[in-house]
C-alpha positions in Angstrom: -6.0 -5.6 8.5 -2.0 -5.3 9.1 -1.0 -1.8 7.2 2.8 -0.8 6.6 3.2 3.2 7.4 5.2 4.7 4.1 6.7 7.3 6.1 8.5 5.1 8.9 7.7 1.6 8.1 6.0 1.0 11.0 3.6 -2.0 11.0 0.2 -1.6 12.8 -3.5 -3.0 12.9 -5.8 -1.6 11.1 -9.0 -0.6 13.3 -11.8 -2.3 10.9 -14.1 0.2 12.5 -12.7 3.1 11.5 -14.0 6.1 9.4 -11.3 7.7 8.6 -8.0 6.5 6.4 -5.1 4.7 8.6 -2.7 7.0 10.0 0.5 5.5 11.6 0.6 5.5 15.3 4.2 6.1 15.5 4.5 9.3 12.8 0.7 9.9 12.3 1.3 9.6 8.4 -1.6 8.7 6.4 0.5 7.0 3.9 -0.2 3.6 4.7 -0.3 0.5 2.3 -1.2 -3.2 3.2 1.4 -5.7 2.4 1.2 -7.5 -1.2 -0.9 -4.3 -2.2 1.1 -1.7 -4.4 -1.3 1.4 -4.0 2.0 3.6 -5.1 3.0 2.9 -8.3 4.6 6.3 -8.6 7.6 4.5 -6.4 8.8 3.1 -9.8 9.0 6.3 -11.0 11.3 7.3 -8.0 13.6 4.9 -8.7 14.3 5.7 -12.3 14.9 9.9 -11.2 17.6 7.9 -8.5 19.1 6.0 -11.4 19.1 9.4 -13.5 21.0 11.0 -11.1 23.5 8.5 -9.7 24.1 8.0 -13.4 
């Protein structure tokens, strides 16, 4: 399974027989999400606080 790394935006495979969560190979960041999935709905939330203070 292709996984996009949240800290770099690296794109790697995903070893199906792995244990452990996905880290990034290029950073080693566990925050990983598969494309068309949106397991961070907090980034919403980002974006308004950015709006807030560029407003």
């Amino acid at each position: 399974m292709h996984r996009t790394c949240l800290g770099c935006g690296s794109e790697f495979v995903e070893d199906p027989s792995a244990i452990e969560p996905a880290s990034c190979p290029v950073c080693e960041s566990t925050s990983t999400v598969s494309p068309g999935v949106d397991d961070e709905p907090e980034e919403e939330d980002l974006e308004d606080v950015d709006d807030g203070l560029l407003g």
